[in-house]
C-alpha positions in Angstrom: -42.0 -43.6 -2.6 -38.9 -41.6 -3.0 -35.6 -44.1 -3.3 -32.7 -43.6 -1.3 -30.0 -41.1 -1.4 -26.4 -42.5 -2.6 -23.5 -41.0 -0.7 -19.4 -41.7 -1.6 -17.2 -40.4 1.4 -13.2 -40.4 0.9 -11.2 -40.9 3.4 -13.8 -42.3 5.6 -11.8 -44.9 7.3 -11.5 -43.0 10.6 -11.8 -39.8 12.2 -14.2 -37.4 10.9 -14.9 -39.4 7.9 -16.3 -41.7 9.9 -18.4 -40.3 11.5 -20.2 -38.6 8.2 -20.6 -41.8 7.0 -22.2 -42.7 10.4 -24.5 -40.0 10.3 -25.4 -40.2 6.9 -26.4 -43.8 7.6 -28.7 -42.8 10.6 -30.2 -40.6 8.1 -31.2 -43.3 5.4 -29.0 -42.7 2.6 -27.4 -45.7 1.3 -23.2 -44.4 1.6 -20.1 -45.9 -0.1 -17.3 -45.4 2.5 -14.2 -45.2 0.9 -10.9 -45.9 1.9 -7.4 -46.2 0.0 -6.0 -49.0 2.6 -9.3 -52.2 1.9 -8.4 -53.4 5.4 -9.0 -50.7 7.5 -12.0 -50.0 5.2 -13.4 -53.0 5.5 -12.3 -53.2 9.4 -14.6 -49.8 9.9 -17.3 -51.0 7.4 -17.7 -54.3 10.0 -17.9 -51.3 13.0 -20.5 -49.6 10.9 -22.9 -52.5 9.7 -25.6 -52.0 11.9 -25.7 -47.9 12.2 -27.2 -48.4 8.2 -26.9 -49.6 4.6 -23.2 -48.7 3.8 -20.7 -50.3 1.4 -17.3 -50.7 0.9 -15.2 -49.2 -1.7 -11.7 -48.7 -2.6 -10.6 -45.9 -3.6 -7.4 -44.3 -3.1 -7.5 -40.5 -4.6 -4.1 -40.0 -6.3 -4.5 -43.0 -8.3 -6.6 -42.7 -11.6 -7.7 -46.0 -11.9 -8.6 -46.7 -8.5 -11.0 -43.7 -9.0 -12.4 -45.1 -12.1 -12.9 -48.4 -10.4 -14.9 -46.9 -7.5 -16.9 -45.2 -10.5 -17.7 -48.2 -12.0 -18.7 -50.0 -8.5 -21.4 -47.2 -7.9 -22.6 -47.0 -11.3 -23.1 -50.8 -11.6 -25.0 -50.6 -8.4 -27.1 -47.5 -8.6 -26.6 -45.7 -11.6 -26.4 -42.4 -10.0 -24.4 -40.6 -7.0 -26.4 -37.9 -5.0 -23.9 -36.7 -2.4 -20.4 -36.7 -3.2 -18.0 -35.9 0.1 -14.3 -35.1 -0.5 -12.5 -35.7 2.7 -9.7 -37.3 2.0 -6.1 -35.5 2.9 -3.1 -35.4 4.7 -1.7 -33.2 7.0 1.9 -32.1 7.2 5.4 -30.8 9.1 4.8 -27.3 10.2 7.7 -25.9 9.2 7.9 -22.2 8.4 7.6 -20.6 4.8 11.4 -20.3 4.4 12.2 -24.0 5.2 9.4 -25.6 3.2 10.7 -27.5 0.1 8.7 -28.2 -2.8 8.4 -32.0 -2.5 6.6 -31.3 0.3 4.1 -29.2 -1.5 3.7 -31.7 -4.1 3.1 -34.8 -2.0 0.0 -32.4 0.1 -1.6 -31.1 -3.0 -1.8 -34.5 -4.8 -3.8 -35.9 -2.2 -5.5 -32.5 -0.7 -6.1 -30.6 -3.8 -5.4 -32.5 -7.6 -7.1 -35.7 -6.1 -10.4 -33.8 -5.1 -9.9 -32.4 -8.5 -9.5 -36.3 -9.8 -12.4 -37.6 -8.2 -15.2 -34.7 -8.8 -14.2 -34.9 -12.3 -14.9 -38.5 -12.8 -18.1 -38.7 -10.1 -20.1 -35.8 -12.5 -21.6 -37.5 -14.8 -23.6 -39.9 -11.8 -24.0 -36.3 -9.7 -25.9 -34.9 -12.7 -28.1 -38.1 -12.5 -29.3 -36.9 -9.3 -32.5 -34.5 -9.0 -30.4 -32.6 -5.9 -26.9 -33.8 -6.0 -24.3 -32.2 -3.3 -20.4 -32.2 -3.4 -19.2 -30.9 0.0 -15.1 -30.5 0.1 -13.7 -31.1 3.7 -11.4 -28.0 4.0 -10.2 -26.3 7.1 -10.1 -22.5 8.8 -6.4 -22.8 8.1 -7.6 -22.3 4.3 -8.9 -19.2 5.5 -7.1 -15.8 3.9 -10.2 -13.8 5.4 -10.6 -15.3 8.6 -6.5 -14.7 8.9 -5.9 -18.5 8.8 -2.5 -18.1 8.2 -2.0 -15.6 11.6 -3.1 -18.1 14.2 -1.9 -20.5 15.7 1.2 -22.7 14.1 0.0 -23.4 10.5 1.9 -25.5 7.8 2.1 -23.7 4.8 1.6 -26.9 2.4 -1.3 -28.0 4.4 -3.0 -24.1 4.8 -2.4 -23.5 1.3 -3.6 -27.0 -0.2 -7.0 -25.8 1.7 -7.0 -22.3 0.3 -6.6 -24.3 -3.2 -9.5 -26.5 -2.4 -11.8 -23.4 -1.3 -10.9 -22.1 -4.4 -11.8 -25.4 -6.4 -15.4 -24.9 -4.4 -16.3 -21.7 -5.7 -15.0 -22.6 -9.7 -17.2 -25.9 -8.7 -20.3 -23.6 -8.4 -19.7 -21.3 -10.9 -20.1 -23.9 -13.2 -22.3 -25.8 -11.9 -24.8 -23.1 -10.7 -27.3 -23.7 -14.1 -27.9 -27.5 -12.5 -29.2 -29.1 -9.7 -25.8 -29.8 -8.1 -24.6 -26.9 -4.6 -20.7 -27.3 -4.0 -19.6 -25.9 -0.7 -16.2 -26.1 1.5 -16.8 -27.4 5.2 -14.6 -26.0 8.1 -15.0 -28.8 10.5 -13.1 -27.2 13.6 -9.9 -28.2 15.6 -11.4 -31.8 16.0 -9.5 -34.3 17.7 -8.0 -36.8 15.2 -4.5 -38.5 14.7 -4.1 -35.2 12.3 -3.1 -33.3 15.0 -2.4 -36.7 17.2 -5.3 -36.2 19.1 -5.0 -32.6 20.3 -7.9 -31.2 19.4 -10.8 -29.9 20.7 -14.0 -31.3 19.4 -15.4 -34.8 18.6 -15.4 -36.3 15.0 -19.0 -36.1 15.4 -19.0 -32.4 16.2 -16.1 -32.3 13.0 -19.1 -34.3 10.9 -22.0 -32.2 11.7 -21.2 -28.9 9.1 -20.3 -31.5 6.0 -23.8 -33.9 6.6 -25.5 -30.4 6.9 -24.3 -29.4 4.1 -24.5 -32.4 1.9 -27.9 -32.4 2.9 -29.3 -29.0 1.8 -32.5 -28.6 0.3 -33.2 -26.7 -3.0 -32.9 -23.5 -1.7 -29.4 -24.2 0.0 -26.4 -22.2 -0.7 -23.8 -23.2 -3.5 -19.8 -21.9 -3.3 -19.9 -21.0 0.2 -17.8 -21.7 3.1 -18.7 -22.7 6.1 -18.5 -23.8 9.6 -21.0 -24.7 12.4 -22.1 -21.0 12.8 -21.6 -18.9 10.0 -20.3 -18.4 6.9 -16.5 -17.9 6.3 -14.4 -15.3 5.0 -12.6 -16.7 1.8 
C-alpha cells in the first residue's frame, strides 16, 4: 500500500492558504499548515480537524530558525516532505513607481521573495526524499511582464515585482532541479477575495486554491518551470 503524501503550506492560516490545506486534506495527504502567528494557526487547525490528517507548525518565513524548527518537526515525524507550497506574502501600498521608497521594497521581498528562497533551501533535502516531490510558489498575474501585469489595473510596484522575482525563482528552481523527481511551478490564483485586497475580489479561496493543489499534485509527466493559472499557461 502506497503511504501518504506529506504536504507543508505557508501562510496557511487563512484565505487561500486555507483552503489548499483543506483540499489537500480531502485528498488524503497528511499536510503541515503553517502559520507565523501559533494562535491563529492553531485556531484554523481546530476549524480544519475533521476535513483530514493535518498538523500544526510554526513557521514564520523571514526568520531562519523558525524555518529550521519547522524542518526538524517534519523530519522527526516523517522523514520526508512530498509537496512543498510557498504561499506565504504580503501585499502592499499601491503607490506609483516615483513615490516607492526602498524600505518598502525590502520589507515585501523578505517575506515574498528571500523567504521562499529561505524555506525551499532548507525543505530540499526531505523533497529529494520523495519519489514525486512538488514545490508550487503562490505568485500572482501581477508578476506577469508577458501577460502586461504591470498595464492593468492599479498595481504596487513592490508587490508586482516581488512576484516577477518569485516567477523567476520558479524557473532557476527547475532548471536545477529538472535531472530529479522534483516539478517547480508558479500558480496565478486570480483576483480572489481575501483581506489582501480587503475582500474585493472576485473569486472564492477555493477557486484561488484549485491551480496550486493541481499543480502540487501532478503526475510524472507534469510540467516543471511553468506558470500558470486555471486555464492556461502564462506569459512570463
Amino acid at each position: 500500500m502506497e503511504s501518504k503524501k506529506i504536504a507543508l503550506v505557508t501562510g496557511a492560516n487563512k484565505g487561500i492558504g486555507k483552503a489548499i490545506v483543506k483540499e489537500l486534506a480531502h485528498r488524503g495527504i497528511i499536510v503541515f499548515l503553517g502559520s507565523r502567528n501559533a494562535e491563529r494557526g492553531l485556531m484554523t487547525l481546530a476549524e480544519l480537524q475533521h476535513e483530514g490528517e493535518v498538523y500544526f507548525v510554526q513557521i514564520d518565513v523571514t526568520d531562519q530558525q523558525s524555518i529550521e524548527q519547522a524542518y526538524g518537526a517534519i523530519e522527526k515525524q516523517y522523514g520526508h516532505l512530498d509537496i512543498l507550497i510557498n504561499n506565504a506574502g504580503v501585499a502592499a501600498s499601491r503607490k506609483k513607481p516615483g513615490e516607492a521608497d526602498a524600505e518598502e521594497f525590502r520589507t515585501i521581498y523578505e517575506t515574498n521573495v528571500f523567504g521562499v528562497v529561505s524555506v525551499t533551501n532548507q525543505m530540499l533535502p526531505l523533497l529529494k526524499k520523495s519519489s514525486s516531490a512538488r514545490i508550487v510558489n503562490v505568485s500572482s498575474l501581477r508578476g506577469s511582464l508577458g501577460d502586461q501585469g504591470a498595464f492593468v489595473g492599479q498595481p504596487s510596484i513592490s508587490y508586482s515585482s516581488s512576484k516577477t522575482a518569485l516567477n523567476a525563482l520558479t524557473v532557476h528552481y527547475a532548471r536545477e532541479l529538472a535531472s530529479t523527481q522534483i516539478k517547480v511551478n508558479a500558480a496565478a490564483p486570480g483576483h480572489v477575495a481575501t483581506d489582501f485586497n480587503d475582500f474585493h475580489g472576485t473569486r472564492t479561496p477555493e477557486e484561488g486554491a484549485a491551480i496550486a493543489v493541481k499543480l502540487a499534485t501532478l503526475d510524472e509527466d507534469g510540467p516543471t518551470g511553468g506558470f500558470f493559472d486555471d486555464t492556461r499557461a502564462i506569459p512570463w
